[in-house]
N, C-alpha and C positions, 0 to 999 in steps of 0.2 A: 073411459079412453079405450081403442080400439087397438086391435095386436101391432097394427103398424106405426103407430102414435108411441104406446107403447117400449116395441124396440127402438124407434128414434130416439127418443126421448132419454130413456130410461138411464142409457149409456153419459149421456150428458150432465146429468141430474147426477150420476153417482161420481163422473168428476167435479161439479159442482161441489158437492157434501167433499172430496175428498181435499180441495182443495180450501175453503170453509176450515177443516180441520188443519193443516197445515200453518194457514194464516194466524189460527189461535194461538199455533204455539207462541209467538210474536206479540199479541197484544198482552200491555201491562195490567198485571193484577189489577181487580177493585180496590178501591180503601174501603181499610177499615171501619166499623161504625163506632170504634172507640178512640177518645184519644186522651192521653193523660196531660195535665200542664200544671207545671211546678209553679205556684205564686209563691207569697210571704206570708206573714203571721194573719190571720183570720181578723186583726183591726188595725191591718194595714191598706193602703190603696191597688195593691199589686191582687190581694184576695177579692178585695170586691169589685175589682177590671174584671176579674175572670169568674165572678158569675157573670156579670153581665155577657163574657162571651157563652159560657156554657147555655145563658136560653137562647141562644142567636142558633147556637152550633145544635141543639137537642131539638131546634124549631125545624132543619134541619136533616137529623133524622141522627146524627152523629154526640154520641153520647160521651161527656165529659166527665173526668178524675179528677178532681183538682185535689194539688197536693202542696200544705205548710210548710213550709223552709225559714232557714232563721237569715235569706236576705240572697241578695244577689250571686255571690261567691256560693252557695249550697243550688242555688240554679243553674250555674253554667257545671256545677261538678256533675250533678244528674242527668245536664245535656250530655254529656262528653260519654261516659258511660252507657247512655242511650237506655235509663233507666225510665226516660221522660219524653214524649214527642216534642214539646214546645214549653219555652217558658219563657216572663218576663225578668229582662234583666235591664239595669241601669248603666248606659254606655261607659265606654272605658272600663269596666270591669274584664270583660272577657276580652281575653288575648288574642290581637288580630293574627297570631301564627297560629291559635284553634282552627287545624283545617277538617274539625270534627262538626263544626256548625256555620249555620248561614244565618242571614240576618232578613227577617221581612221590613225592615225600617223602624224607626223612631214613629213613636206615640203619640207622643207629648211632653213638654217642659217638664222640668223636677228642678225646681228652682232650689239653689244652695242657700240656707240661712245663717247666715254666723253672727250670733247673739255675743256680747260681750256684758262686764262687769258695768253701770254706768260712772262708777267711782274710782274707773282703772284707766289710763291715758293709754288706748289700744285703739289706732288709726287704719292701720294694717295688718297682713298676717303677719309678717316681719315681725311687728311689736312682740308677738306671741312667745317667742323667746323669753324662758325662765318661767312662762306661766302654768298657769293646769288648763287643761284642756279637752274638753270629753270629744272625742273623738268618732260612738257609736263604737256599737258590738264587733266582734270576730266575724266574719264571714257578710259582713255587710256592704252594701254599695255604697253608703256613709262613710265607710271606715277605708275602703279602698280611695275616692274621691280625696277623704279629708287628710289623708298622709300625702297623696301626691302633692294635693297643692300648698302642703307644710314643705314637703322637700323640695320644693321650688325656690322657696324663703330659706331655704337653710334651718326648717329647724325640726328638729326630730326629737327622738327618746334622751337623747345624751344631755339638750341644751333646756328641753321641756317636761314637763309632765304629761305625760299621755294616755287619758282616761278611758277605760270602756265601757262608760255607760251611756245609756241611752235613752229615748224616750223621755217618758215623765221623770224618772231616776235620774236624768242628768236635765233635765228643767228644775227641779227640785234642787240639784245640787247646784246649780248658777245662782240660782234665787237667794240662797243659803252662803252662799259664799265661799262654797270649797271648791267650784272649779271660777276661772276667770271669762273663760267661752265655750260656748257650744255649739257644733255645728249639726245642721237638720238638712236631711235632702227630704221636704214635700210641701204638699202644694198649700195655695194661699190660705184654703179653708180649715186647713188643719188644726186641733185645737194646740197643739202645745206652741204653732208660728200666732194665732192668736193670742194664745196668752201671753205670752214673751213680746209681742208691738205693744201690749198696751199697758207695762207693767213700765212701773219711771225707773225699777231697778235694774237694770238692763236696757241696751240699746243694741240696733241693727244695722249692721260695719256696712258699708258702702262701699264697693271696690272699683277703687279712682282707677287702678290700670288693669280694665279688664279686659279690654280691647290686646294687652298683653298677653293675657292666659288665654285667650279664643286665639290667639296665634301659635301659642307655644302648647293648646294641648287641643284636639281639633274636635275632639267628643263636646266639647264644653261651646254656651252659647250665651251670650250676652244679653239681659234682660233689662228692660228700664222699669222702674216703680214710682210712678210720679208722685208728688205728694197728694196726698189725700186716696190715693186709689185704696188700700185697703179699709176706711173708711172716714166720709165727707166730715159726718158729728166731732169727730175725735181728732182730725187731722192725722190721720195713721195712715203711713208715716207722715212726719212733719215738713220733711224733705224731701226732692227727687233723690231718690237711691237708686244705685246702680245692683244687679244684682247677676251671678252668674247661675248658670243652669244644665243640668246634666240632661240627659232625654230617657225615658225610657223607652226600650227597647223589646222586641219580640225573636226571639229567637228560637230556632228548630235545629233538631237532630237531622244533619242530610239524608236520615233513611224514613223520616218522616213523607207520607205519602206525597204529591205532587198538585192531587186536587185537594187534600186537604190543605194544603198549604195556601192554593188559593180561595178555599172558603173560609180559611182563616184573614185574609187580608179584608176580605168584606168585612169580616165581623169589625175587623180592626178599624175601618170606616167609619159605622154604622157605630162602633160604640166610641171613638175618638175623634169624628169628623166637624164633630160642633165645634160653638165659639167658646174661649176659654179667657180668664183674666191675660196672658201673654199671649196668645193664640188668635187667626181669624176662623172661622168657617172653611172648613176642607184647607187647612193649611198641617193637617194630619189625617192620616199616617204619611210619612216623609223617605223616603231615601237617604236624605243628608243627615248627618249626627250620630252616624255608625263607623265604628272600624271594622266590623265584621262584613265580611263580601256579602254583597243581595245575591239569594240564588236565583236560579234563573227563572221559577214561578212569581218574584217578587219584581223584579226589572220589567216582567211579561205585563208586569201588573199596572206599575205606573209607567209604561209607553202608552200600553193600551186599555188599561181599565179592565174589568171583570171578562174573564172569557165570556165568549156571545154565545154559548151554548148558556151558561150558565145564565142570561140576563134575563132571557124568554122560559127556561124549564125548568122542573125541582132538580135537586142536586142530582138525586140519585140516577136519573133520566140523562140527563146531561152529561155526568162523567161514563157513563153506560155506553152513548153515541162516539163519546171522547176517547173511549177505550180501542170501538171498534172500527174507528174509521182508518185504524191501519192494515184494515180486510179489504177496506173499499178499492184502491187500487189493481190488486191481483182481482180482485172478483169484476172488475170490468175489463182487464187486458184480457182474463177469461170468459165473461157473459157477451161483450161484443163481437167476436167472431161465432159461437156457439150461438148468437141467434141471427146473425147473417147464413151459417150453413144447417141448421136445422131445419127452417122452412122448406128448401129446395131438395134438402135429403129426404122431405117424409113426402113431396110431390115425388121424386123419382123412383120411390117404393113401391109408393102408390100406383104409376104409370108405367110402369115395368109391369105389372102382373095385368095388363092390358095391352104394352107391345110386344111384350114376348111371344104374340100367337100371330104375330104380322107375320115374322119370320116362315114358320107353317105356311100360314095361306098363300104367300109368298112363291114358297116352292111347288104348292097346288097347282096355284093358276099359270105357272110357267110350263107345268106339265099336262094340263089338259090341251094347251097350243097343239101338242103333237096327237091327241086324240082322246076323247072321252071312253076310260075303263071302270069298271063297278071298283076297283081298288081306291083310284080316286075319290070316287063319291063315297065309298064307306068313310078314308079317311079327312073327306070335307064335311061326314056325321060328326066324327069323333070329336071335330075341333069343335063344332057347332055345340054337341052337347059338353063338351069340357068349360066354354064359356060362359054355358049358362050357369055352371058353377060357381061362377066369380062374380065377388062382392066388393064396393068400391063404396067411399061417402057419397052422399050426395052431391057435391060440389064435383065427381068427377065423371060422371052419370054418360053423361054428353057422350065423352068419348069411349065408355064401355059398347051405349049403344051404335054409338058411330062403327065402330068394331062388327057390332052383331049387322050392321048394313050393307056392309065386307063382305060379312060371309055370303048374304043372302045375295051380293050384287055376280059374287063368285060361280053361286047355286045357281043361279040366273044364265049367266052366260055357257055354262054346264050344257044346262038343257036344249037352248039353240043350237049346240054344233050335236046332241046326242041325234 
């Protein structure tokens, strides 16, 4: 690049870079390549959702923590504290006034099972008054669900017995006859909702007014179980049952990143978008069946589906452009006028150090009119040999020479009046 390119240039370019620097200060950080997410017990369904997300997220490039909890209530206390970027929780557990978390939507169904005695005359939850009742662990979405919709019924610790066990421990204990029901939040393939349909000791409550509870509790969502759907051979169940259903849910700490939160909603597609026994085909992940507010990466998500950077480039490329394209604006209110006045400034640089000697010959040829003296013609050498000093691109050639045609037209008429 040549000295006049150069200083054109050179001054632009370094508002360019200063203003570049400026702009950064504005764009949002990168996410992180780590993120941690609080499931449940290791042979639960919440642990093995999230491998499935961590090779989604690690394919990715974003490397996952997962971390055991003893259930719902131990995930939103981790969100809240901000001990945890995301975790799966079972709706209606977390408190719609947490205005420490947001919600990416419902998952999928977590259908409510309340197994009863078959030898106990127990219709509804109502009936459950005076009986034992396991209820599921301390800190569980089990335990939270099955007290609300006891205290819906009226009945509680004063009027009932109410058990904390859980799992096989209270399959074992209905079976055995020391509790009268139990209630199970999972899904149809589970083995202990298995073994409890097919066992004659025990039967599966049908809830006549559900269409009640999906009005009076709005996390909750009403499922039909036809007969024969859990299995044709067996008749399991024997009857259409009605059946109610919690969702689970995905939830973030609001200081969780912004892109991760929308590569998390993919995953959540991709690992929950199939058909399920209650479920169609992309009828998850859902907006509806939360009390927690969608943040605003989650809403962005089902108006419009997956950011369009992300659809065509890897993550890391795409949030990269994502980040910077709040440069884009100032760097064109700036690069639009800086290349409208560039070109014309590095031509008038240029062509100045070629009409500046008009001026001179100028005053020459006005002064030979009155008569040719040796002071003239020395200083129509001077100009002559100072021009030949000057160097111009090629593209401007034309008019240096046109210049030195001046002189010579100058030299010329010189000599006729000498």
């Amino acid at each position: 690049m040549n000295s006049d390119k150069l200083k054109t240039f050179l001054p632009a370019l370094v508002l360019a870079v200063a203003a570049f620097i400026l702009a950064y200060q504005f764009v949002d950080p990168a996410p992180p390549n780590t993120l941690t997410l609080s499931a449940g017990s290791k042979d639960g369904a919440y642990y093995k959702y999230a491998e499935s997300y961590r090779g989604y997220l690690e394919s990715r490039g974003i490397h996952v923590n997962i971390l055991e909890s003893a259930g719902s209530q131990e995930n939103v206390e981790r969100l809240t504290a901000g001990k945890v970027d995301v975790a799966f929780v079972q709706g209606g557990v977390a408190s719609p006034k947490n205005t420490t978390l947001s919600s990416l939507g419902s998952l999928y169904y977590e259908p409510l099972w309340v197994f009863v005695r078959s030898d106990v005359s127990i219709k509804s939850l109502a009936d459950l008054k005076g009986k034992s009742i396991a209820v599921g662990l301390e800190g569980s979405g089990t335990r939270v669900l099955s007290l609300q919709l006891l205290q819906e019924n009226a009945v509680n610790g004063k009027n009932a017995n109410l058990s904390s066990v859980a799992g096989g421990k209270a399959v074992d204990a209905l079976l055995n006859g020391k509790v009268d029901a139990v209630f199970l939040v999972a899904g149809s393939r589970a083995d202990m909702v298995q073994q409890l349909n097919q066992n004659a000791k025990v039967k599966l409550l049908s809830f006549t007014r559900a269409q009640a509870y999906t009005r009076r509790i709005p996390t909750l969502s009403l499922l039909n179980l036809p007969e024969g759907t859990l299995s044709l051979i067996k008749n399991i169940p024997a009857e259409d049952t009605t059946l109610l259903a919690t969702s689970a849910t995905l939830l973030v700490n609001k200081n969780t990143h912004p892109a991760l939160q929308g590569l998390l909603m993919q995953a959540a597609a991709y690992v929950h978008g199939g058909r399920s026994l209650f479920s169609k085909a992309g009828e998850f992940p859902t907006s509806d069946y939360t009390a927690i507010t969608l943040s605003k990466q989650a809403q962005r998500y089902y108006k419009s589906g997956p950011p369009f950077l992300q659809r065509y480039l890897p993550f890391w490329a795409a949030t990269m452009i994502d980040r910077l394209k709040v440069m884009l604006l100032p760097f064109i209110a700036l690069l639009i006028p800086l290349f409208k006045v560039m070109p014309p400034l590095y031509r008038w640089r240029v062509r100045s150090r070629i009409y500046r000697w008009y001026d001179e010959l100028s005053r020459v040829d006005i002064a030979l009119v009155e008569g040719v003296d040796q002071t003239l013609l020395d200083e129509l050498d001077r100009i002559e040999n100072e021009i030949r000093k000057v160097h111009v691109p090629l593209s401007y050639a034309d008019e240096l020479y046109s210049l030195r045609m001046h002189v010579a037209l100058i030299r010329d008429n010189a000599g006729r009046k000498d």
